[in-house]
N, C-alpha and C positions, 0 to 999 in steps of 0.2 A: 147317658153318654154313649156316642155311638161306636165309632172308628178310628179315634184320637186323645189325646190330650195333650197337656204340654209339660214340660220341665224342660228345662236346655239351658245350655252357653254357649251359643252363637259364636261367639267371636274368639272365641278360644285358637282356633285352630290358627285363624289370621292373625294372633296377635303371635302364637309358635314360629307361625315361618316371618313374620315381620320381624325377628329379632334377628336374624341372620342378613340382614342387609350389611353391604359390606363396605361401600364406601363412606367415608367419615361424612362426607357432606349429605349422605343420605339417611344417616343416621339419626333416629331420635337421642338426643340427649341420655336419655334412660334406658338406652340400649348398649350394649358391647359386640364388638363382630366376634365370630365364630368361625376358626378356621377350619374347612372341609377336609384336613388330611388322614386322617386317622379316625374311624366311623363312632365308637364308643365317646370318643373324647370333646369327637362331634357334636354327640346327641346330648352327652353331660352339658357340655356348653349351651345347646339348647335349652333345654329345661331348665335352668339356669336362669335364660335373658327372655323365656317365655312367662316364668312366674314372675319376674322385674314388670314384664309389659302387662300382664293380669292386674296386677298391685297397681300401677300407673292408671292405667285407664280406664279401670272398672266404671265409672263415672262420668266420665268424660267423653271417649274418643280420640282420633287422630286423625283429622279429615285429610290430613298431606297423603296419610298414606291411607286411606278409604278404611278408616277403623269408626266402627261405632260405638257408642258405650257398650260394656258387658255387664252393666251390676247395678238398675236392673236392667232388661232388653223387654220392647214391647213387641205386638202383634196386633196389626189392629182389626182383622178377624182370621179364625181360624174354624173352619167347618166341618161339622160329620154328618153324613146320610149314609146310613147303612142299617138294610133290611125295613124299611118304615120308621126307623129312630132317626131324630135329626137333633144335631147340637150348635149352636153357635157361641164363643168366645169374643167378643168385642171388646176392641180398646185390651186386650191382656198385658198384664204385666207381671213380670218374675223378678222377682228377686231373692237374692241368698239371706240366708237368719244363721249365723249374724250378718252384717253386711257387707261385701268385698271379699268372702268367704272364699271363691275359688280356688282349686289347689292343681295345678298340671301334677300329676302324679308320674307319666313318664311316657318316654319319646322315643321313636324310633323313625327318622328320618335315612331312607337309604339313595343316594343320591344315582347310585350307579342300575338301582331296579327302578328308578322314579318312582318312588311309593312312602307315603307316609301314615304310620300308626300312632296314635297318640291318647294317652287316657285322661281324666280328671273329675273333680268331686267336687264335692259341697256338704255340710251335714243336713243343711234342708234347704228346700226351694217355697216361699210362698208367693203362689201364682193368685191374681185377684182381676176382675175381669166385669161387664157385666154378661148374664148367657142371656140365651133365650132355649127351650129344648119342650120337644114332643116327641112321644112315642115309648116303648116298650125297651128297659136294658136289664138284660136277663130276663125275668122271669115279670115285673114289677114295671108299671106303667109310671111315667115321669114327665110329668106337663109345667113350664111355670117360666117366669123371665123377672129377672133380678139381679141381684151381684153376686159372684161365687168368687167362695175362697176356696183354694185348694193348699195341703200342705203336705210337699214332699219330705219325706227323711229319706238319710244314707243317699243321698243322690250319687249314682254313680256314671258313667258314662265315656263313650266312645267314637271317635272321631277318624275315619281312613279314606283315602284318595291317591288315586293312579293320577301321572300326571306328563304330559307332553312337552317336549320343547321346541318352539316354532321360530321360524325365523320371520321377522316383520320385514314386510316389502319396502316402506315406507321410511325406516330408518335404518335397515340391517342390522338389529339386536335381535339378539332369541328371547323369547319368552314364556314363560310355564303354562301351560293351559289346562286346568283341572279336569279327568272322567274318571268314573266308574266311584263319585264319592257316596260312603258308607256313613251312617248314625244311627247309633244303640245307646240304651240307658238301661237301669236297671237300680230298683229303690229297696229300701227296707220295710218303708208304711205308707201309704196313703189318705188324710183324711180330707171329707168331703162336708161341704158347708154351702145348698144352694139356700139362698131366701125368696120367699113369696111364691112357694112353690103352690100349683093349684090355687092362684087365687090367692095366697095367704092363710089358705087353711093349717091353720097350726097343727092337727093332730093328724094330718096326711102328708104334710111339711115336714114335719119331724117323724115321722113313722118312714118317709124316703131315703132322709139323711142317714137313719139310724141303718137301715137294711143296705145306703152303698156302703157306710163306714164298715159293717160289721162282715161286709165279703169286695171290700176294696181290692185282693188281690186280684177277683176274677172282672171286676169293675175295671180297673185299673189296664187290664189287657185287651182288652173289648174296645175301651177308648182312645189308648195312648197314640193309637198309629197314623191321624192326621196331624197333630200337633207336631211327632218326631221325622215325618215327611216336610213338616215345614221352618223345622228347623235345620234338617240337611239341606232343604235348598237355601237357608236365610245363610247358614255355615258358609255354602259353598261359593255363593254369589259375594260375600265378603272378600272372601278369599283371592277370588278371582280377582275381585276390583284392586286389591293390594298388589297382583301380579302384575293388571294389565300397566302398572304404572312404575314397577319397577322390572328391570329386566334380569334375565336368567345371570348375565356375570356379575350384576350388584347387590343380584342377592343371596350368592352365594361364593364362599370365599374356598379357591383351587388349590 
């Protein structure tokens, strides 16, 4: 593994500010509006109508308002090349153990610096996918294409974005338009389970497995960085799509 890997919730972020829509008619059912006057009671409020829409749609989605499912979320490939190692992730997919596990842990929406911080977890992520991979991580050469399970514990993780409000020419609403967005994770274990590695050689297959598992921390840092690249952009482009459809006074209450 080269440059990346994956563990994420995607939609976490879109589904936080999707609960602050403010008018009734824009409102999913399973939502509450949030009034903006008071910032604490604010952000209570959110976290709040952001774990209601975690619970809601982990499975599902919300195509009215550009939500995809979150539980599990795919990929349908994610790449590393780095230094001569190459990794590929096809068809990936994640999901929480148990299932719908998500937890928003805690919010800080400031509406007056345009900036949003937000955390959340999981106890574990199983990522399953099939790879294909060649080349040297760490020390230890790694050739073979199969299906990989990967299982995260302690999943933790972090979500921030600066964010603009523009006026649309076309119908004269403001709307939110996302930069400078941030995504961090950070686990307690990692284990790793490639099959048919080298061919199927069982005693170079399991001598691979055995050496990521047993230094999965330095494994774990080597690869995680394309997967969490492309889960800030899969976050942010959610996000966005949720804005471009609702505008800056509906979905937030003055």
């Amino acid at each position: 593994m080269g440059t990346r890997e994956a563990v994420a919730l995607p939609l976490l972020p879109l589904l936080l500010l999707a609960c602050t829509a403010v008018h009734a008619a824009q409102l999913p059912p399973y939502l509450s509006k949030c009034p903006a006057r008071e910032r604490v009671q604010f952000n209570e409020c959110v976290l709040r109508q952001a774990q209601k829409a975690v619970d809601h749609l982990g499975s599902q989605g919300d195509r009215k308002f550009g939500l995809s499912p979150t539980d599990p979320i795919e990929f349908p490939l994610i790449e590393t090349d780095s230094n001569g190692f190459t990794l590929k992730f096809i068809n990936l997919k994640i999901a929480t153990d148990p299932p719908q596990a998500y937890k928003v842990d805690s919010v800080d929406m400031d509406l007056d610096r345009k900036h949003l911080d937000f955390a959340y977890s999981a106890p574990a992520l199983n990522m399953l996918s099939k790879y294909e991979t060649d080349g040297r991580i760490l020390i230890v050469p790694v050739k073979g294409d199969g299906e990989a399970l990967l299982r995260i514990d302690g999943y933790k993780a972090k979500f921030s974005a600066d964010f603009d409000v523009v006026k649309n020419k076309q119908d004269g609403l403001d709307y939110v338009k996302l930069k400078n967005t941030k995504y961090s994770s950070d686990v307690s274990k990692v284990s790793y389970n490639f099959t048919n590695l080298f061919n199927g050689d069982q005693t170079l297959g399991k001598a691979t497995n055995d050496f990521l598992n047993s230094n999965w921390k330095d494994v774990f840092e080597e690869t995680k960085w394309s997967t969490f690249e492309a889960i800030r952009q899969f976050m942010t482009s959610q996000i966005q799509n949720f804005f471009d459809r609702v505008s800056y006074n509906e979905a937030f209450a003055q």
